[in-house]
N, C-alpha and C positions, 0 to 999 in steps of 0.2 A: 610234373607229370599229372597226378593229383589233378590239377587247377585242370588242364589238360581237360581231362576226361569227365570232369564232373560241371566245367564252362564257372567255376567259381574262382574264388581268391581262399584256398584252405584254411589260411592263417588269419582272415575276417573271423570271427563268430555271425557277428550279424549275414554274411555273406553263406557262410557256409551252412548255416541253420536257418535258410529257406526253403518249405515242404517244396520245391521242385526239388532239390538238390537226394531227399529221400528218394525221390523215384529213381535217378540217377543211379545211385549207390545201389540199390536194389537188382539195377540192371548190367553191374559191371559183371564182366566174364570171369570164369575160373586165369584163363590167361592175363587178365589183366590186372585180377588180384594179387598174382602170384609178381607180377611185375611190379606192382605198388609195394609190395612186402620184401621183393629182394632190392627194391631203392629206399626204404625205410620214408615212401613218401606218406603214410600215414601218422608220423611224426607229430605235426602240430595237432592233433587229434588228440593223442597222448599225452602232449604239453596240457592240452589244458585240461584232461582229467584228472591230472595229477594236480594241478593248481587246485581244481574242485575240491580235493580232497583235504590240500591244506589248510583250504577255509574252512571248512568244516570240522576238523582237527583244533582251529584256534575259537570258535564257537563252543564248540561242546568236550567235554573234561574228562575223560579217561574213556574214549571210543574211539580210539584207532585202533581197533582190531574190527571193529562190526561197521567202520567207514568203508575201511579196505574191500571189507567182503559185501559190500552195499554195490562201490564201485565195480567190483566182478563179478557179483550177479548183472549186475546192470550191461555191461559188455556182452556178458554169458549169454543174457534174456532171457533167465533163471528166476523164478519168483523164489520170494527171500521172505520168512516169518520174523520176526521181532516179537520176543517171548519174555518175560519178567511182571516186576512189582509194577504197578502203578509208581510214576512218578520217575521212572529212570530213561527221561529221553527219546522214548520209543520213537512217537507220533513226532518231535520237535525235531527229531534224524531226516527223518524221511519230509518234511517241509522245507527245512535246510536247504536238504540236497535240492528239492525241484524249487525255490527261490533261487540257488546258483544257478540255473538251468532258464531263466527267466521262465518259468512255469507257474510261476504262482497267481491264484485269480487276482482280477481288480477286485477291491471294492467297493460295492457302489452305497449309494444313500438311497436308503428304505424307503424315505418318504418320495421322493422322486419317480423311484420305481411302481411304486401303487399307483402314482399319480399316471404314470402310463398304462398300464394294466387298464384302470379305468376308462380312460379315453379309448383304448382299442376297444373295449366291451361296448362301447355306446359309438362309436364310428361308423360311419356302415362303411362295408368294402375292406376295412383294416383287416388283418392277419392278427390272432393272439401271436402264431407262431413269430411275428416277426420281433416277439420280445425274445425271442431265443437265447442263449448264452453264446453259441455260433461257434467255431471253431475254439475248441481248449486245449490245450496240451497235456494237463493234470486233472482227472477224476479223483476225486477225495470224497470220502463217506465214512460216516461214524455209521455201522451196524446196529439195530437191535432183533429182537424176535420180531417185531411188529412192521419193520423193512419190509419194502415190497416190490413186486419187478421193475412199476414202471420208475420210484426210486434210483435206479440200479442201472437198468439198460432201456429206459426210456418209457412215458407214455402213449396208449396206445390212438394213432391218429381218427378220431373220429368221421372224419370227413371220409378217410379211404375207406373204411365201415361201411358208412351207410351205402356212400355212391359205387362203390367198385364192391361190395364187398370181399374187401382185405384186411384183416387183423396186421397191420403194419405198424409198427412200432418208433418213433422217432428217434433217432438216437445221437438228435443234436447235442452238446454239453454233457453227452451222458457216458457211463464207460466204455460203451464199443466205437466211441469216437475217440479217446483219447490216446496219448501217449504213453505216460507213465499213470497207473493208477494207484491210489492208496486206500487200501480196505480196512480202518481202523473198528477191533474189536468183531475182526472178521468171523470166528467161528459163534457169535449171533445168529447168520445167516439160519433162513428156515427153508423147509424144503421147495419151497415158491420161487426161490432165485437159484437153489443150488446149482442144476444142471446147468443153468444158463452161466453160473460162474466155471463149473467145470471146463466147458468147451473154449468159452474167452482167453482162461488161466493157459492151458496148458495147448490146445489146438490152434491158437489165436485165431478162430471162427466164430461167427456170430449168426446164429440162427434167426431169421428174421420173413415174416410175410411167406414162407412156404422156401424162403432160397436160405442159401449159405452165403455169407459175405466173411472175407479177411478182412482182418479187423489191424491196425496200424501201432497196436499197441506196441511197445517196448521192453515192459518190465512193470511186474505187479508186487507192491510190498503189502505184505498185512502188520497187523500187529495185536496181541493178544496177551492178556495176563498169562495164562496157562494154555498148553493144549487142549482139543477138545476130549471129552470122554463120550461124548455122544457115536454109537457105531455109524451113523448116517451121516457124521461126517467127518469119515475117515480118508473117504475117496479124496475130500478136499483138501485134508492136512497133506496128504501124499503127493498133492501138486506145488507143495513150499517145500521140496529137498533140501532147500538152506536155511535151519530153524537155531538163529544166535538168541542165545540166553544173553539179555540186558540188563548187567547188574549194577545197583548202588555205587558211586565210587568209593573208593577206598580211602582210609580215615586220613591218609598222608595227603588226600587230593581236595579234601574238603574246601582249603581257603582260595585252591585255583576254581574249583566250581563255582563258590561262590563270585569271586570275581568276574567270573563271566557273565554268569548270570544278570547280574546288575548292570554288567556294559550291555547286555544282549537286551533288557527292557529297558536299559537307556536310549537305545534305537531306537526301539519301539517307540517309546515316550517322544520321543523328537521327531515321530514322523517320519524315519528311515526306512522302515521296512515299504517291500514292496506295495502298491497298489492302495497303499493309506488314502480316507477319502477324506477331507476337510468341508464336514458340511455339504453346501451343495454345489461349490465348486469344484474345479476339476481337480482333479486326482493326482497325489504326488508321482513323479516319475520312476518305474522301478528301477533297482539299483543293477547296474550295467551286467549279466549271464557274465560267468567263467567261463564255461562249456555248451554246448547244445545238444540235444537229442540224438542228432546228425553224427556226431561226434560219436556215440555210444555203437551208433549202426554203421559205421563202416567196420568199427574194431570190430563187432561181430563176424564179419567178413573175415578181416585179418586175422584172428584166433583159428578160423576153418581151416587156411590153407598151413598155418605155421606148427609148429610143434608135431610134425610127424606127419599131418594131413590123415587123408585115410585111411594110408595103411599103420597105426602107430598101433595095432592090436593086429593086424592081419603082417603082419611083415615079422618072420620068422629067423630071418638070416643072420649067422654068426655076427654077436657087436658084442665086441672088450667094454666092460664097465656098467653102469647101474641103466636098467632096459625100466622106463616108465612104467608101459603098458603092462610086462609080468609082476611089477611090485602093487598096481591099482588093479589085477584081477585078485591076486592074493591077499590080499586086505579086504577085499568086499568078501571072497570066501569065506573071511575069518571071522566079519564081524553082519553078515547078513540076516541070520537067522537069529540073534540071542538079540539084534538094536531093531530087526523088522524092516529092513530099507529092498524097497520094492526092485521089481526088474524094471522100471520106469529110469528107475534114478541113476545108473550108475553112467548113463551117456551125460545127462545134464551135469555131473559130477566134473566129468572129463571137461565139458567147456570152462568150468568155471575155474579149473584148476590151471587150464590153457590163458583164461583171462587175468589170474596172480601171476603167472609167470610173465604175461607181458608188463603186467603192472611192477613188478620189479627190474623189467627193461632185462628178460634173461631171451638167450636163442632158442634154449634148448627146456626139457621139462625135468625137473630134480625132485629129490626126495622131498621137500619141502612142501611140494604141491599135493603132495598127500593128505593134507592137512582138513582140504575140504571134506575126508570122513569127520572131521570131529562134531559137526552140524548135522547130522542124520540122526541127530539122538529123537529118540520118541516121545521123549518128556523131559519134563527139567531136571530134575531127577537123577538122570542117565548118562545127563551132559558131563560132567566131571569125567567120570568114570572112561567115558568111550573115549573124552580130547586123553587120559592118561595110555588107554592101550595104543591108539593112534600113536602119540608120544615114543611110546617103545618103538614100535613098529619102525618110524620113521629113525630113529635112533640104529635099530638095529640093520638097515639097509644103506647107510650113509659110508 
């Protein structure tokens, strides 16, 4: 049915993670969503997010709790912080995951590239722009103070300046073109990009030339040592409701880190990873996507109509046994005001907890899913404490 409606083969990756196939999914009906979810034809969608996961789980050493909750942000459409020391995984998570995703850039040869740079500057008739990066699926950025918009959401086009005068901004290869982005060392940001991150992050709109454009993103990870303490940028911590504390492994896990480690830049060293350049020849071929983008945005879809649909907060009628919806208002009552977690967050909440319930392959929503309070914490600090009352909570409703 699936194949049906979207004119693909679901169970392709290559197939089913061509940008038509997003427009597709984008346009199916509430009827026909509800039709795909009572045939469980979203099926191979969730095979291979699940596989994503496994690979990811046999790469990196004691994160299958912040995989999990990667992949359900990711579903959710939930932006997800990444909080700890230096050196525990953050940034190497989040590359991971959009390497399985075939996301990761090529890489090209430096010298090559100048050499074209050059020839368009002295061509006549040439385009700079036609050095573009051109369609990407992954925006990745190291932050500092000193970032700057066009950085970020693109430089401003000169030519529609002068001749039309329009402040238009490009935003080929840059974040409001992409899919998944990665904002490493995000709360850098200065108040020059902020807004512009605001509306991207959480509206998925992009202000640009006097219009509004939707932006196709998917899902925005950061990552940060610590929170910020800055009050100016509170508004943007508040748009990462899923803030997992990334820590050290544990002294029992040491000689499995290690061996990973050494397999994982034994890749490297042999040229495995994606988009390796050799010189000025062409380019190793990346290693074959688990999953696709595609994949992420229809489960979106399916999380909407399953797990109660609309009414799972508005639907009052006598039910025998543990009621979702009363146990996730009473826990946000309890823990709102002393952990700070906004009226923004508690629907984002609700997807994501809709998205571990499918990721455990359950019908229905359980105490369990409560769990997505334990990531509201406001600092690192906090995190112990809050996953413990959570802990009760979910203990004392089972």
């Amino acid at each position: 049915m699936l194949g049906e409606l979207l004119h693909c083969n679901p169970h392709d990756v290559y197939d089913f993670s061509a940008p038509e196939i997003a427009d597709r999914i984008r346009g199916l009906s509430e009827r026909e969503m509800l039709e795909i979810v009572y045939q469980r034809a979203y099926d191979p969608c969730l095979t291979r997010i699940e596989a994503l996961g496994t690979e990811l789980n046999k790469t990196l050493e004691g994160k299958e709790e912040i995989v999990r909750l990667l992949l359900a942000c990711t579903i959710a459409q939930v932006p997800m912080i990444l909080l700890g020391p230096p050196g525990t995984a953050k940034s190497l998570l989040v590359r991971q995951f959009c390497a399985l995703l075939g996301l990761r850039p090529q890489h090209e040869n430096i010298e090559l590239f100048a050499e074209r740079v050059r020839e368009s500057l002295t061509s006549q008739g040439t385009r700079v722009g036609s050095l573009g990066v051109g369609r990407r699926g992954l925006f990745e950025y190291l932050l500092t103070r000193f970032t700057t918009p066009e950085e970020i959401i693109g430089p401003v086009n000169i030519a529609a300046l002068l001749r039309l005068s329009l402040f238009y901004r490009d935003p080929e290869g840059m974040l409001p073109s992409a899919e998944i982005a990665f904002l490493d060392e995000i709360f850098k940001a200065n108040s020059a990009i902020l807004n512009s991150l605001l509306a991207i992050i959480n509206e998925r709109i992009y202000y640009n030339a006097g219009r509004v454009f939707d932006v196709r993103l998917v899902n925005v990870f950061g990552a940060s040592n610590e929170p910020p303490d800055a009050e100016e940028l509170a508004a943007l911590y508040d748009r990462f409701p899923i803030r997992v504390v990334s820590k050290p492994v544990d002294d029992s896990q040491v000689d499995q880190l290690l061996d990973r480690s050494v397999r994982y830049q034994y890749s490297q060293a042999m040229d495995h990873h994606p988009g390796r350049h050799d010189g000025g020849g062409p380019s190793y071929p990346a290693r074959a996507p688990v999953a696709c983008v595609n994949d992420f945005r229809l489960l979106f879809k399916v999380i909407h109509v399953m797990y109660g649909g609309v009414d799972l907060f508005s639907d009052r009628s006598a039910q025998a046994g543990f009621r979702f919806g009363d146990a996730f208002i009473t826990l946000f009552r309890q823990l709102r005001w002393e952990f700070a977690i906004s009226d923004r967050t508690p629907e984002r909440l609700v997807r994501v907890a809709r998205a571990l319930a499918l990721l455990s392959r359950r019908d229905v929503l359980t105490p369990e899913e409560l769990c997505v309070f334990k990531y509201c914490t406001p600092d690192i600090d906090s995190a112990e404490i809050l996953s413990d009352i959570v802990d009760e909570y979910i203990a004392a409703v089972v």
